[in-house]
MIGUTOR-674315 format. One line per field, with one value per residue (C-alpha): residue in three letters; x negated, y, z negated. Coordinates in steps of 0.05 Angstrom, whole numbers. Example, Ala and Ser with C-alpha at 12.3 -4.5 7.8 and 13.67 -1.06 7.14 Angstrom:
<nodes>
rest = (ALA | SER) $
xx = (-246 | -273) $
yy = (-90 | -21) $
zz = (-156 | -143) $
</nodes>
This chain:
<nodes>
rest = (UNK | UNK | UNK | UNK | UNK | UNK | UNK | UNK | UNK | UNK | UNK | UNK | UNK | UNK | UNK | UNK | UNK | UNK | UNK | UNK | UNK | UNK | UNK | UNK | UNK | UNK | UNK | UNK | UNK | UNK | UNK | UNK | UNK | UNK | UNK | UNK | UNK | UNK | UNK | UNK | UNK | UNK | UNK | UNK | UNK | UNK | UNK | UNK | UNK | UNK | UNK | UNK | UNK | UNK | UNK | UNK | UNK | UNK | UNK | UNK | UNK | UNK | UNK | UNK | UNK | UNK | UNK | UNK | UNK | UNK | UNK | UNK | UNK | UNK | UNK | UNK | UNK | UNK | UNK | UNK | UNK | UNK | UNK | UNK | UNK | UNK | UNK | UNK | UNK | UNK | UNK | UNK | UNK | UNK | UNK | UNK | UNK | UNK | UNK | UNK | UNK | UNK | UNK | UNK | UNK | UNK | UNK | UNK | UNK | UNK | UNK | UNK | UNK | UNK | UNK | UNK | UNK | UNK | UNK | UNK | UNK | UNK | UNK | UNK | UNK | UNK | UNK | UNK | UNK | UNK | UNK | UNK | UNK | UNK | UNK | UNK | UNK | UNK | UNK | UNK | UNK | UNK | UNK | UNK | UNK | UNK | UNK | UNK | UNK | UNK | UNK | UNK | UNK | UNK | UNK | UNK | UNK | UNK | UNK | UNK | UNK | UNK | UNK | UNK | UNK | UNK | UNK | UNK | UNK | UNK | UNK | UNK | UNK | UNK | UNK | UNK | UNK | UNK | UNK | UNK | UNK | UNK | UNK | UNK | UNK | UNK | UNK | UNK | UNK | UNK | UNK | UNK | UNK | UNK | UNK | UNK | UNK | UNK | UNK | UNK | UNK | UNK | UNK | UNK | UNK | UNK | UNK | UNK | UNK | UNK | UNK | UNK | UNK | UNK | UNK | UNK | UNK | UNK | UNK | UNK | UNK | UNK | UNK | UNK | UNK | UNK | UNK | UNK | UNK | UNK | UNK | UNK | UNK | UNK | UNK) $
xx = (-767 | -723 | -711 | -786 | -798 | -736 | -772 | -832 | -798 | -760 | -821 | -860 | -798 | -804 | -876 | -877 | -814 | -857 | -918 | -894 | -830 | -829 | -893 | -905 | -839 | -862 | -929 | -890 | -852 | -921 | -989 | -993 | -1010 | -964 | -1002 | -1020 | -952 | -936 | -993 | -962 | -893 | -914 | -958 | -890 | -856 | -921 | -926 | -850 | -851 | -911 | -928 | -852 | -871 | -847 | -861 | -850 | -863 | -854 | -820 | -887 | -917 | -922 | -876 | -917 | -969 | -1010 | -1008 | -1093 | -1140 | -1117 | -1163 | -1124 | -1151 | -1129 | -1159 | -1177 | -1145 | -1153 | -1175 | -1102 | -1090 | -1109 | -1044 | -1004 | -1018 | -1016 | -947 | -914 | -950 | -929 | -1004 | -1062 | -1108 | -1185 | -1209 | -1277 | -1286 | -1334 | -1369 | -1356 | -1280 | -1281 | -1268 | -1277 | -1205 | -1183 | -1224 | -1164 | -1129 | -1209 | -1208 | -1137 | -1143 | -1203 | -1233 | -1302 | -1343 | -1394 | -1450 | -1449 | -1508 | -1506 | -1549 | -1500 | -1496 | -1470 | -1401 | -1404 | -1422 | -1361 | -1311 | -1339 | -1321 | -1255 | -1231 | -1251 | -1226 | -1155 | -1150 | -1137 | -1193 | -1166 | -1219 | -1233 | -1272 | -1288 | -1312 | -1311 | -1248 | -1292 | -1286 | -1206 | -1145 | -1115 | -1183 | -1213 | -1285 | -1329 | -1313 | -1365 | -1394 | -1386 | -1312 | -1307 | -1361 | -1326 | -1256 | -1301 | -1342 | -1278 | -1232 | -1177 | -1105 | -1112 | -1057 | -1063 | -1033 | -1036 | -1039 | -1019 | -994 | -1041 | -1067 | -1112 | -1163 | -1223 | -1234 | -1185 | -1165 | -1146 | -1108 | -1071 | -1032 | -1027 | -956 | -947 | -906 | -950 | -927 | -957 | -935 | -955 | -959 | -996 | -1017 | -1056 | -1110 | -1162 | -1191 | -1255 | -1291 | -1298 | -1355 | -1351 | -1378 | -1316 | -1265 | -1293 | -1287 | -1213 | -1196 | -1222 | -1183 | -1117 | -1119 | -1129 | -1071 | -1012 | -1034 | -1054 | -1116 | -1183 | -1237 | -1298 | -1368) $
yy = (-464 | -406 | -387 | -378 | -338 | -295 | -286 | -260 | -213 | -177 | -164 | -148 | -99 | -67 | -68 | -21 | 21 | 37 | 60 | 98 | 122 | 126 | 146 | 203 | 231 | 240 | 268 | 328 | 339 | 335 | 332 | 327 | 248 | 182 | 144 | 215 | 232 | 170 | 184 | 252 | 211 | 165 | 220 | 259 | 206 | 191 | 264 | 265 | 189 | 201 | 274 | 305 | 356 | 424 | 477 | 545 | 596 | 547 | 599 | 634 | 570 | 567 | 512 | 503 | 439 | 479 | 545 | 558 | 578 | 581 | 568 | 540 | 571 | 540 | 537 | 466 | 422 | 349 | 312 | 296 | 379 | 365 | 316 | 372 | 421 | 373 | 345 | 420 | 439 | 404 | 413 | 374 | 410 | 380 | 389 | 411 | 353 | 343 | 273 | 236 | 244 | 211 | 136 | 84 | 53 | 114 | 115 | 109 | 172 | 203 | 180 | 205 | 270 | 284 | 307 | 344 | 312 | 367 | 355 | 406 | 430 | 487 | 471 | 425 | 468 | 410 | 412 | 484 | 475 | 428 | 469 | 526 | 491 | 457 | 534 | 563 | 514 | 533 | 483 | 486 | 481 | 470 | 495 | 503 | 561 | 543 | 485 | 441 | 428 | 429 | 492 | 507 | 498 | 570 | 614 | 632 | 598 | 631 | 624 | 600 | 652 | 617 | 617 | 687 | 683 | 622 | 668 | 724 | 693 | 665 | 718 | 660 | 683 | 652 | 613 | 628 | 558 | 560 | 493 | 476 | 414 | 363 | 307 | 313 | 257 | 276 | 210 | 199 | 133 | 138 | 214 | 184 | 147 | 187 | 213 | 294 | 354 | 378 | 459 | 483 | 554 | 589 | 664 | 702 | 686 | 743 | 776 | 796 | 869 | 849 | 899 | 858 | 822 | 755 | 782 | 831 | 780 | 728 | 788 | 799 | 736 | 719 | 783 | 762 | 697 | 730 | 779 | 718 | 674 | 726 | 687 | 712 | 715 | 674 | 689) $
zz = (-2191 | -2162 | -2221 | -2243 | -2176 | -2180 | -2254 | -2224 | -2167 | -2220 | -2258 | -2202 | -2186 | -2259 | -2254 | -2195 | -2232 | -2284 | -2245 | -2178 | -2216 | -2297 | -2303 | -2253 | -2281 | -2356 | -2329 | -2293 | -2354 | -2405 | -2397 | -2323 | -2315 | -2340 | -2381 | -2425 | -2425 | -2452 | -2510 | -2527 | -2535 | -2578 | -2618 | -2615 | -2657 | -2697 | -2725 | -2746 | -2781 | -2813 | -2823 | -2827 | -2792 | -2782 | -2728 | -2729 | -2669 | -2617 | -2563 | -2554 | -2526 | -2454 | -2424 | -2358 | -2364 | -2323 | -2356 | -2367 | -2385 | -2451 | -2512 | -2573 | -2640 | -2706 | -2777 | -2802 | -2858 | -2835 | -2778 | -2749 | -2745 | -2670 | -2669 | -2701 | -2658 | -2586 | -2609 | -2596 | -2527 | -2457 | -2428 | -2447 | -2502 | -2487 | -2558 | -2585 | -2637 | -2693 | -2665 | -2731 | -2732 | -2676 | -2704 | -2648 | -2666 | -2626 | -2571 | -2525 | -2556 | -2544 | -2468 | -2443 | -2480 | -2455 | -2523 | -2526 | -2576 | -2607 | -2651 | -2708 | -2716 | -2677 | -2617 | -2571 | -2520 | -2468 | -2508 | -2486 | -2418 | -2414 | -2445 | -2404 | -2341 | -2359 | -2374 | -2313 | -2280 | -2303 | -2357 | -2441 | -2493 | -2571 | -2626 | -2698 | -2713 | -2782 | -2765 | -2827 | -2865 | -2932 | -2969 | -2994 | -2958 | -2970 | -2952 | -2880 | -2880 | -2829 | -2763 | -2711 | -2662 | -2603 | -2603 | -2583 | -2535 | -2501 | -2493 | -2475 | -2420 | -2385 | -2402 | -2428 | -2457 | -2534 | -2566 | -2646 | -2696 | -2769 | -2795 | -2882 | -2917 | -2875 | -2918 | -2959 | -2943 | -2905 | -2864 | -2797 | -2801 | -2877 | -2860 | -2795 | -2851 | -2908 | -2914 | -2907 | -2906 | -2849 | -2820 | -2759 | -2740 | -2673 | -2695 | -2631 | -2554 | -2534 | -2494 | -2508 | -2466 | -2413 | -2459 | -2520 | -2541 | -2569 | -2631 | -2639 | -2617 | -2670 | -2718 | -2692 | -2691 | -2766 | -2785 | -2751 | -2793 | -2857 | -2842 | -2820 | -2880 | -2931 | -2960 | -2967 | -2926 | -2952 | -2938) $
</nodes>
């Protein structure tokens, strides 16, 4: 019987360890809370097991987990780019996601990253409203300007208008990622485990001047792609 109770003390004991000590520790060194820190780990490992992969241009990340507004601008190859590109930054990234890549067997990843599901066809203008706020509130939006990952890996699709608008409206410092060598399947929970040489290199964090239009910074930004990866720009 003592030996039962001294059984439960102890993991009572380890219990309380893990949440008033372990986890408010990881969430000062990433992401800002425990049990997301503990999610970026894990996706840490994850990316490396699964995806091999490599990152280039790291320095010019910030290292604070508070280090907004910031919005994250990356072209799209598969549904785990968002993954990639989380695995290499400290703070949290609240993505703009596509609704159906977000499969229910994930909804906890969904939840703790705050992700921002959108609808895409063009009108959702609560997704905007939210990542709106979240920036001027200090925090990190993550987007894809192109939108769809149909359309060739190694050309610059269109990029979406209101992703210049959003950096213009808040005046957020942008953090440039080229993703290449993602899988090649379309769906999430078939690309989580497809095997990869996934590269994600950071090539520019920037601001943009107050007298820009979104128009013009969409523009720039399109351009800047185009000039780091050397494909062509599709109309």
């Amino acid at each position: 019987m003592l030996a039962i109770t001294v059984l439960i003390v102890v993991w009572c004991l380890l219990i309380a360890v893990v949440q008033h000590i372990i986890l408010p520790m990881l969430g000062r060194r990433v992401m800002g809370d425990g049990q997301t820190a503990v999610i970026w780990y894990f996706n840490l490992a994850y990316v490396h097991l699964i995806h091999r992969l490599k990152a280039v241009g790291v320095e010019i990340i910030p290292q604070s987990i508070k280090p907004g507004p910031i919005v994250v601008v990356a072209n799209h190859q598969s549904p785990v780019d968002p993954l990639l590109i989380q695995s290499k930054c400290r703070f949290k990234i609240r993505w703009l996601m596509a609704s159906e890549y977000m499969a229910d067997s994930l909804s906890l990843v969904w939840e703790l990253s705050e992700a921002i599901p959108v609808n895409r066809d063009g009108q959702d203008s609560t997704a905007l409203r939210l990542a709106l706020r979240h920036l001027k509130s200090g925090g990190v939006i993550g987007l894809f300007p192109e939108g769809r990952i149909e359309g060739g890996r190694t050309a610059i699709q269109p990029f979406n208008e209101g992703a210049g608008a959003m950096i213009a409206k808040t005046n957020a410092k942008v953090l440039l990622a080229m993703v290449d060598g993602t899988p090649t399947n379309d769906d999430i929970e078939d690309a989580m485990f497809e095997r990869s040489h996934s590269t994600v290199r950071f090539f520019d964090f920037l601001s943009f001047p107050e007298s820009m239009n979104g128009s013009e910074i969409t523009s720039a930004l399109r351009e800047r792609f185009a000039e780091e990866t050397g494909w062509p720009l599709v109309d």
